[in-house]
C-alpha positions as semicolon CSV with decimal commas, in nm:
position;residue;x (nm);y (nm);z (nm)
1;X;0,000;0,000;0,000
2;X;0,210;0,362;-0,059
3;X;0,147;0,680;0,061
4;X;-0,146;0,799;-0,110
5;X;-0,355;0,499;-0,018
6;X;-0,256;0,532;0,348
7;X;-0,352;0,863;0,379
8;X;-0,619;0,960;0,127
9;X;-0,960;0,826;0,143
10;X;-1,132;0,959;-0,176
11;X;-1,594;0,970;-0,109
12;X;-1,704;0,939;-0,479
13;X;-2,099;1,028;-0,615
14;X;-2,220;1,013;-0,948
15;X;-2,156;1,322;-1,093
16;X;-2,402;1,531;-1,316
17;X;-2,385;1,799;-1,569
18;X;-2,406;2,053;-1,235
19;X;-2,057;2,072;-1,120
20;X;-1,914;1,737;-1,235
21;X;-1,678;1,531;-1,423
22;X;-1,943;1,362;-1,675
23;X;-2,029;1,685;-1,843
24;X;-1,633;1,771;-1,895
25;X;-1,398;1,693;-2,169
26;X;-1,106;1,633;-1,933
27;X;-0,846;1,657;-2,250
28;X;-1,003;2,011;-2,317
29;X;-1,125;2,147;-1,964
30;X;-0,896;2,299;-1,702
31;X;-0,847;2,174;-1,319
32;X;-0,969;2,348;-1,061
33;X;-0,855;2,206;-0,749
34;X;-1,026;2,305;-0,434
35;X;-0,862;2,257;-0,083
36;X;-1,118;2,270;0,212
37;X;-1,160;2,127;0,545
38;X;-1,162;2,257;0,908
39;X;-1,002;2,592;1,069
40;X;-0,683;2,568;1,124
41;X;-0,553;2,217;0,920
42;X;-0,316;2,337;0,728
43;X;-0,517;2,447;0,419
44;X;-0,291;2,773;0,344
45;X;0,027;2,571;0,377
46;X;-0,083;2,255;0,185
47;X;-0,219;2,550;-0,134
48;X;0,114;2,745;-0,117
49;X;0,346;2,407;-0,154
50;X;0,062;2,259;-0,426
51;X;0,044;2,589;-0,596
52;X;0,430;2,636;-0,611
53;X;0,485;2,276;-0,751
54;X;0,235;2,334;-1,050
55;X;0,245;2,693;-1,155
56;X;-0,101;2,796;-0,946
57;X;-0,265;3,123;-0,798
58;X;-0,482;3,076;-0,502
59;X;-0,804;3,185;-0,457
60;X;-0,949;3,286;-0,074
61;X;-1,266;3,118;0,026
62;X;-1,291;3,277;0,385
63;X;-1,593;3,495;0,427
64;X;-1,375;3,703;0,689
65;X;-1,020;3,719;0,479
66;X;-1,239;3,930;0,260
67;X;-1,237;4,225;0,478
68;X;-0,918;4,472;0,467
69;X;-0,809;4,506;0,842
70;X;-0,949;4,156;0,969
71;X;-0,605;3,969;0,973
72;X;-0,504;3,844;1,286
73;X;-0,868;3,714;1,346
74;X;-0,899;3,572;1,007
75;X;-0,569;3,380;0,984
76;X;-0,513;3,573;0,633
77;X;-0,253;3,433;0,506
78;X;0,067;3,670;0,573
79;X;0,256;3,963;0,314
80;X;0,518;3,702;0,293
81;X;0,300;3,435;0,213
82;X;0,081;3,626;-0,052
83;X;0,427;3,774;-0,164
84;X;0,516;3,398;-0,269
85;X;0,212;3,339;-0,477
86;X;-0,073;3,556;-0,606
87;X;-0,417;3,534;-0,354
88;X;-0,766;3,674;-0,511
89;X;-1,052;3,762;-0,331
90;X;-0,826;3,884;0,021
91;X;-0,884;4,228;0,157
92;X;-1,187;4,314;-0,135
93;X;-1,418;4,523;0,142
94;X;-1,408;4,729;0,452
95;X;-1,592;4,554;0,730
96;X;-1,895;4,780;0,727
97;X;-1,961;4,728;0,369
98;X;-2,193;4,445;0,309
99;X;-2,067;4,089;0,133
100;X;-2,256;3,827;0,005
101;X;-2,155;3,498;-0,086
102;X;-2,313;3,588;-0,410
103;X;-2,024;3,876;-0,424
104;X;-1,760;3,601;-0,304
105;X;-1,882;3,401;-0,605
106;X;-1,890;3,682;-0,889
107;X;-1,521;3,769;-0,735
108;X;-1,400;3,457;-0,764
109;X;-1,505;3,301;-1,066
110;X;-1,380;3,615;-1,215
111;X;-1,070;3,524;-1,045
112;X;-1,037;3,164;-1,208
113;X;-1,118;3,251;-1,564
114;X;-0,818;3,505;-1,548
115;X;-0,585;3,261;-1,351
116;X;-0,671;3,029;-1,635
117;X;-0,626;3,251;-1,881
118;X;-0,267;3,246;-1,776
119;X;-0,204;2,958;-1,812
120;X;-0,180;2,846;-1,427
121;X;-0,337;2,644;-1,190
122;X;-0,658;2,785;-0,962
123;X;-0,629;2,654;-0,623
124;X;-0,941;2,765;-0,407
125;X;-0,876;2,743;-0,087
126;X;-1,092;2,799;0,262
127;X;-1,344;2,685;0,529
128;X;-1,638;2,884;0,453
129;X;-1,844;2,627;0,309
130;X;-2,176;2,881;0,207
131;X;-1,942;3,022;-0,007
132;X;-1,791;2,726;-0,143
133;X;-2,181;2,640;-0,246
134;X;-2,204;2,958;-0,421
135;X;-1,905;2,934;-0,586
136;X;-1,931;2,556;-0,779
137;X;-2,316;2,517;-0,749
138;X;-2,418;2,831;-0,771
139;X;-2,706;3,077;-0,642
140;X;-3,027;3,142;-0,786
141;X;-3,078;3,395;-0,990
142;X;-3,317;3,621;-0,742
143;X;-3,321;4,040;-0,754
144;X;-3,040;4,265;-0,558
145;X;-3,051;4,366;-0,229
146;X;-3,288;4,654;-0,115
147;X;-3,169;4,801;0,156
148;X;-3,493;5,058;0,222
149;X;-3,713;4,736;0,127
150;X;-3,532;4,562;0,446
151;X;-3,576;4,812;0,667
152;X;-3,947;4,880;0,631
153;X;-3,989;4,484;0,650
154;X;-3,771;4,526;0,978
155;X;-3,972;4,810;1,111
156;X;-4,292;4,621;1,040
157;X;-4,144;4,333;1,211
158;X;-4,124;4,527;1,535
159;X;-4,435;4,680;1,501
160;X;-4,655;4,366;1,450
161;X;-4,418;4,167;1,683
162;X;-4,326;3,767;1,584
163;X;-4,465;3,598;1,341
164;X;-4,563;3,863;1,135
165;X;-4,315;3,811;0,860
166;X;-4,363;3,435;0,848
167;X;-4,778;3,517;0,785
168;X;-4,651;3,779;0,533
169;X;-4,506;3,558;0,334
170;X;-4,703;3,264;0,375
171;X;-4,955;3,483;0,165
172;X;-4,685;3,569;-0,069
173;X;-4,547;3,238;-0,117
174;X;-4,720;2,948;0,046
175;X;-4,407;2,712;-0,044
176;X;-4,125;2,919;0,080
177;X;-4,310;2,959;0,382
178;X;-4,326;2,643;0,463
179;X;-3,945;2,549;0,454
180;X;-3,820;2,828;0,652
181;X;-3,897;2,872;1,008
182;X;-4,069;3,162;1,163
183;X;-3,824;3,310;1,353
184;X;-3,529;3,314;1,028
185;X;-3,567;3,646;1,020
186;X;-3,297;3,724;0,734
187;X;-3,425;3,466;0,586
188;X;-3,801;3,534;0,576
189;X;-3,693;3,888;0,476
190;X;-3,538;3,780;0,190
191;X;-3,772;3,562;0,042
192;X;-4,031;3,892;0,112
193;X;-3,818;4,112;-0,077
194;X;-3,753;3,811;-0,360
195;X;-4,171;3,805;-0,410
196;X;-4,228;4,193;-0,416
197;X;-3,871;4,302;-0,566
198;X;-3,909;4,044;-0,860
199;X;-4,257;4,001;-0,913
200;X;-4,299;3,654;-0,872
201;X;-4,244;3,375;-0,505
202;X;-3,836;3,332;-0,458
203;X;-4,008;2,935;-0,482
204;X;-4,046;3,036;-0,860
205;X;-3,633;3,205;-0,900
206;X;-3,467;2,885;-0,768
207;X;-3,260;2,796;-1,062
208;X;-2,944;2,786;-0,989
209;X;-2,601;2,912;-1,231
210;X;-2,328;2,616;-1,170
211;X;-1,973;2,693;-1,229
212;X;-1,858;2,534;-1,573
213;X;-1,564;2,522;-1,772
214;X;-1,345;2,383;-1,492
215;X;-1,299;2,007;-1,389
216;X;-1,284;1,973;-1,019
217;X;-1,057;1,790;-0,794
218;X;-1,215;1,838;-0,403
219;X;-0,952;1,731;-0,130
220;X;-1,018;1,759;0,195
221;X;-0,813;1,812;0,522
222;X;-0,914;1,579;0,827
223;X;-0,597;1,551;1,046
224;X;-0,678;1,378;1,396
225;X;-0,957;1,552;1,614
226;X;-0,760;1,595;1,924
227;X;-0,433;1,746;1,729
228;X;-0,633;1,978;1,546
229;X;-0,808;2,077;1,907
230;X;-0,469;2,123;2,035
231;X;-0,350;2,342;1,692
232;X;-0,673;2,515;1,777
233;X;-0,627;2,601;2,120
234;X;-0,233;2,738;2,046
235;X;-0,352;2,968;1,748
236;X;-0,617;3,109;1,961
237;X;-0,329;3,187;2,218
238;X;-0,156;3,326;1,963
239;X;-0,388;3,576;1,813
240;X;-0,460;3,735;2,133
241;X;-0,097;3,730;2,226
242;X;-0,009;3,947;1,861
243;X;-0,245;4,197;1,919
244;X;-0,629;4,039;1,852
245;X;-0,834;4,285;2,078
246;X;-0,569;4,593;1,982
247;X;-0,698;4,529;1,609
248;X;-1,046;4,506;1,723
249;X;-1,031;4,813;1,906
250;X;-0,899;5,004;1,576
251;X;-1,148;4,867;1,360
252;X;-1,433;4,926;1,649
253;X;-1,327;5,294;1,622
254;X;-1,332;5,296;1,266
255;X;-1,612;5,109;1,176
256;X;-1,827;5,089;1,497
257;X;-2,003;4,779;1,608
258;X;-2,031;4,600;1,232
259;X;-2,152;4,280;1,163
260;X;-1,808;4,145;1,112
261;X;-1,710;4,153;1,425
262;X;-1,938;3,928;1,546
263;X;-1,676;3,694;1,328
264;X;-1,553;3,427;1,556
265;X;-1,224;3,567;1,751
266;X;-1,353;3,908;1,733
267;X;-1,650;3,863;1,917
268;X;-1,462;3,747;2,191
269;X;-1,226;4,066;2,145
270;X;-1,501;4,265;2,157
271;X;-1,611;4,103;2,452
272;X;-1,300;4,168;2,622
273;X;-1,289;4,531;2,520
274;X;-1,631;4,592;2,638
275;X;-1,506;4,470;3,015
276;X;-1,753;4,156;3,020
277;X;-1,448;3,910;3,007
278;X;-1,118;3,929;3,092
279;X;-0,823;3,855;2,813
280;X;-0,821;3,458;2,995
281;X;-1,184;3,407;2,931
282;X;-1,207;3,565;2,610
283;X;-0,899;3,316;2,491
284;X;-1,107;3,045;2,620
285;X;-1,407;3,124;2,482
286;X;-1,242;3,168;2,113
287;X;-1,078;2,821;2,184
288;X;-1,408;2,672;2,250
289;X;-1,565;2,853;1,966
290;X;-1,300;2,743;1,733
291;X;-1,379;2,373;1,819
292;X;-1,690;2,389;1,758
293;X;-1,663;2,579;1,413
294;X;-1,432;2,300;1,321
295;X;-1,703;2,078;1,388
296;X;-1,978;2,261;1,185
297;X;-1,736;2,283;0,895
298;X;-1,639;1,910;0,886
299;X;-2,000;1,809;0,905
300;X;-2,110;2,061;0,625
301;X;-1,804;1,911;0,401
302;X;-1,870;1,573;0,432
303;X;-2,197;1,648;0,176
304;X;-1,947;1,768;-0,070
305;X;-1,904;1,498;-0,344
306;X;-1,600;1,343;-0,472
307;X;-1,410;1,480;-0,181
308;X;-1,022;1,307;-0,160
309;X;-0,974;1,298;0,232
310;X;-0,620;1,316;0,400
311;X;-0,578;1,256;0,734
312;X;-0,317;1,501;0,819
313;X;-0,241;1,833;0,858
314;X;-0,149;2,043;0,536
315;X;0,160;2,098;0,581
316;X;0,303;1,756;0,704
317;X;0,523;1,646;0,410
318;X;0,297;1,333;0,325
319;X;-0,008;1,498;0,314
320;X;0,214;1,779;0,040
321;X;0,315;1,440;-0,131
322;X;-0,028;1,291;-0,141
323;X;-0,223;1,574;-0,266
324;X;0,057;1,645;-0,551
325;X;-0,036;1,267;-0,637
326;X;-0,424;1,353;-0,695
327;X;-0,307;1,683;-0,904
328;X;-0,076;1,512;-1,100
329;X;-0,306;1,273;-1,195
330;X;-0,593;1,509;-1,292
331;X;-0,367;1,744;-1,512
């Protein structure tokens, strides 16, 4: 048995025109390889040795990494490591400017078609799995945002008190009413402003825009739970100790109290800056939510298909050697 077997356990699924191998001419259509897996496994290491081996660019699939000033809490990769090979989609927004994963996904498939017009690899790397979704399957194709639309929904919310929204749109649309539960607020709001912005029920808009022209290779990181808890636990450490709540206090004063920092790490900052915890408990508390986001993410990737697991950490020199197997053999 060599390496590869050892350590990489590919999950296959029949594949379909919507994101898969079947539909693609693999003599004719590019790779796209696509590292994901759990906070802190190694994913920017593994993408920076994979990407330097075969000529690649690497494409951020954080939803925090895209905010200019978020670094230490985001674990963007550093100047030196963004100096070594090109990064898209880092540092595209200010934290109190919204971003959707439908922006992620216009951003980054932009992204690929120029890194493949170069003539090198795209390597998308990251643990934020919505935006993964949005990025090979697609979204559907519903109206823009309308921010005065939200806010009169909101005020109407307060005014008629629960449930309101969730009648609302059960008169709208019966069908999206009855998949999403009455107190999703963002989501009931959405669907409201899908039905009156476009003219017809969001349960009508649900076709979706796939990414195409790119074969996939999905490999996945999955090193031992109780090593990555222990990874976990040191990084948290480690962004307090360089300066987490000193970069949360800037960006407070900058921005004020944005939805982005309620980003794990810098809710805890904020925590700490606001006097309800000390430094101690707000370490702890971002260790503890770090273990459970690693959680969430490794049950939301285990529904990706055709996923090539490794059961290391990214940068252990097998795991380098057994992903540069899978690439080699897709190109």
């Amino acid at each position: 048995m060599d390496l590869s077997d050892r350590l990489v356990a590919p999950v296959s699924a029949p594949r379909t025109a919507k994101g898969g191998f079947a539909a693609q001419d693999p003599a004719t259509t590019p790779l796209l390889v696509v590292l994901l897996g759990p906070t802190g496994s190694g994913k920017t290491a593994l993408s920076l040795a994979l990407g330097e081996q075969f000529s690649g660019e690497i494409v951020s699939c954080d939803s925090v990494a895209v905010y200019r000033g978020m670094d230490l809490g985001s674990a963007k990769p550093t100047a030196e490591e963004r100096v070594r090979l090109a990064h898209h989609v880092i540092d595209v927004a200010d934290p109190d400017q919204p971003f959707t994963a439908g922006d992620y996904s216009r951003l980054a498939r932009a992204a690929l078609r120029e890194i493949d017009g170069r003539g090198r690899l795209p390597i998308v790397t990251g643990g934020t799995g919505l935006y993964l979704r949005a990025l090979t399957d697609g979204l559907f194709a519903g109206p823009q945002r309308q921010q005065e639309l939200r806010e009169r929904l909101e005020r109407s919310r307060q005014r008629q008190g629960e449930g309101w929204l969730h009648r609302l749109l059960a008169k709208l649309d019966p069908s999206s009413a009855a998949r999403i539960h009455a107190n999703d607020t963002p989501k009931l709001i959405r669907a409201i402003e899908v039905c009156l912005a476009g003219r017809k029920p969001m349960s009508q808009v649900l076709a979706r825009d796939p990414l195409t022209g790119f074969r996939l290779l999905r490999i996945g990181l999955n090193p031992p739970r109780q090593q990555l808890y222990d990874r976990l636990n040191r990084r948290c450490a480690q962004m307090f100790a360089a300066g987490l709540v000193e970069e949360t206090r800037g960006l407070l004063e900058r921005f004020g109290a944005v939805k982005a920092l309620d980003s794990l790490g810098y809710r805890q900052a904020m925590a700490v800056l606001s006097a309800g915890s000390s430094m101690e408990d707000g370490i702890k508390a971002a260790q503890q939510g770090h273990r459970n986001y690693a959680k969430r993410q490794l049950t939301w990737f285990r529904r990706e298909p055709d996923v090539h697991w490794i059961t290391a950490f990214g940068n252990d020199g097998d795991a380098v050697q057994a992903a540069a197997a899978l690439v080699k053999a897709a190109i």
